[in-house]
N, C-alpha and C positions, 0 to 999 in steps of 0.2 A: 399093499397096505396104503390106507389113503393118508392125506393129512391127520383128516378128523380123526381117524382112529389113531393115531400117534400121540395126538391129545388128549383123549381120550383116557389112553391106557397112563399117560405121565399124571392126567388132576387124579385118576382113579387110586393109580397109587401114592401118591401124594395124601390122599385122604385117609387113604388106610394106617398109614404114618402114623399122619395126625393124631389117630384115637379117636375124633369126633364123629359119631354114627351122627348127629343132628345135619352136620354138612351136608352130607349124601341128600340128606332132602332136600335143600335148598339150592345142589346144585342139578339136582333131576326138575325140579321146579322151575330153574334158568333155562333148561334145556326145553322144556316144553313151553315154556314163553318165546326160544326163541325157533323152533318149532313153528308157532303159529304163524309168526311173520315170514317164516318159509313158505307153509302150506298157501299164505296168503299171494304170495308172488311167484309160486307154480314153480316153486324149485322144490320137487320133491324127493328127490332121491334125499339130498341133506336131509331134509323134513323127516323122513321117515327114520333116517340115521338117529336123530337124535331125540324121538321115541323113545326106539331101542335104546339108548346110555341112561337116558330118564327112567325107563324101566330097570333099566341093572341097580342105578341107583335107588332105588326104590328100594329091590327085590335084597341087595346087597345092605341098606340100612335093619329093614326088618331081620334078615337074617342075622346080624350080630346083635339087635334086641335080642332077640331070643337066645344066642348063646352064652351071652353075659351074664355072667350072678347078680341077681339082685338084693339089695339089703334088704332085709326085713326086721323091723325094729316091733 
């Protein structure tokens, strides 16, 4: 297991703590910003890495929309 994924896995849960599914966006967002400055200095193994977490966070925000009840007034 590398760094990154030990980081990973602590904001991951950390966030899940939290309660805030809007986090998960912004920090899959961070990721793919920092991403591109990867891609751009040809370090791609991270680059790609953090993709992937950008997508979990994504895939993991949507999934508790949808499991959440919503009010309906």
């Amino acid at each position: 297991m590398k760094p990154q994924d030990i980081g990973f896995l602590i904001l991951f849960f950390l966030l899940l703590f939290l309660g805030r599914p809007v986090w998960f966006v912004w920090v899959g967002l961070g990721c793919l910003v920092l991403a591109i400055g990867l891609f751009a200095t040809w370090t791609f193994f991270k680059a790609e890495r953090l993709t992937w977490y950008a997508a979990l966070y994504f895939f993991t925000y949507i999934l508790i929309s949808l499991l959440r009840p919503h009010k309906v007034e």
